[in-house]
N, C-alpha and C positions, 0 to 999 in steps of 0.2 A: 586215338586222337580225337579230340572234340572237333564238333563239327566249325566250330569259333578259329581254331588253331588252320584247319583246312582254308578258310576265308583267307587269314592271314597269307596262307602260301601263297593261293592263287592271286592275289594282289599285282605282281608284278607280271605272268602272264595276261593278264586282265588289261595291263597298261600295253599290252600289244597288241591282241586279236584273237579274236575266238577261237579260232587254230591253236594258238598257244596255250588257252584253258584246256581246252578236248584234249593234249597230249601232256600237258600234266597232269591232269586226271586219270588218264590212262596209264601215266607211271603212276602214281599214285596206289593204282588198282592193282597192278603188279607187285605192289610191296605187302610183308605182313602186317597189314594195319589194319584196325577196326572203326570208322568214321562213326561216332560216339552223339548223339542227337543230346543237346543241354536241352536239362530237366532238375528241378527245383532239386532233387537231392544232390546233384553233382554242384549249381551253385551254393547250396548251403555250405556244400563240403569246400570247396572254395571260399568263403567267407569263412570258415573256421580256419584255414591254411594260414591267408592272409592276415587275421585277427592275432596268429601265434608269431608270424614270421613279417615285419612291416617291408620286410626289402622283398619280396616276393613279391611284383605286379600280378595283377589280374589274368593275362591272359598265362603266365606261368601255369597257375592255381588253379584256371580251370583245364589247362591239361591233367596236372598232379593229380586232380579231384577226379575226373575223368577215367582217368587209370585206376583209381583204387574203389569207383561204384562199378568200374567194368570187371573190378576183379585180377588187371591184368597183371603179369608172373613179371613182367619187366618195361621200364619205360626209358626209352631214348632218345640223349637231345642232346642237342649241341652247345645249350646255354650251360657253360661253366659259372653262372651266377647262382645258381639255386641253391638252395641248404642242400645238406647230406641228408640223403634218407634216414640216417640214424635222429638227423634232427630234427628231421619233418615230422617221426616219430610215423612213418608209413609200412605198410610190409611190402610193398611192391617198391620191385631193387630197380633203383635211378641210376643209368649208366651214360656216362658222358663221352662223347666221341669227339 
């Protein structure tokens, strides 16, 4: 998970009280995730995503991109908007929950 994507979560606890940050984070920590720091090859790879795919917003792309300079074996999200992996043309398998 890019560190971009994490921002987004914490959003709504944010709109309540620093208690609420500290203990999403803390679930957070408990889950198999790797908080991914953007760096110029992950937003390149993002601007390739997006340049193939125009319905792909930004912060999609830099998850996508994210998961494929970290290498990861699987990525999981809840957005049923994204392309198929076959179409993204990625090797890392997008599974939608």
């Amino acid at each position: 998970m890019p560190a971009s994507a994490l921002a987004e979560c914490l959003v709504g606890p944010a709109e309540r009280r620093e208690q609420a940050v500290r203990a999403a984070r803390d679930g957070f920590a408990r889950l198999p995730i790797e908080i991914v720091d953007l760096n110029a090859e992950i937003a390149i790879e993002a601007a390739r995503l997006r340049s193939r795919h125009r319905s792909l917003r930004l912060p999609g792309a830099l998850v996508i991109a994210a998961s494929m300079v970290a290498e990861a074996d699987q990525l999981v999200t809840t957005d049923g908007g994204w392309p198929t992996q076959h179409k993204l043309r990625v090797a890392v398998e997008i599974v939608t929950i």
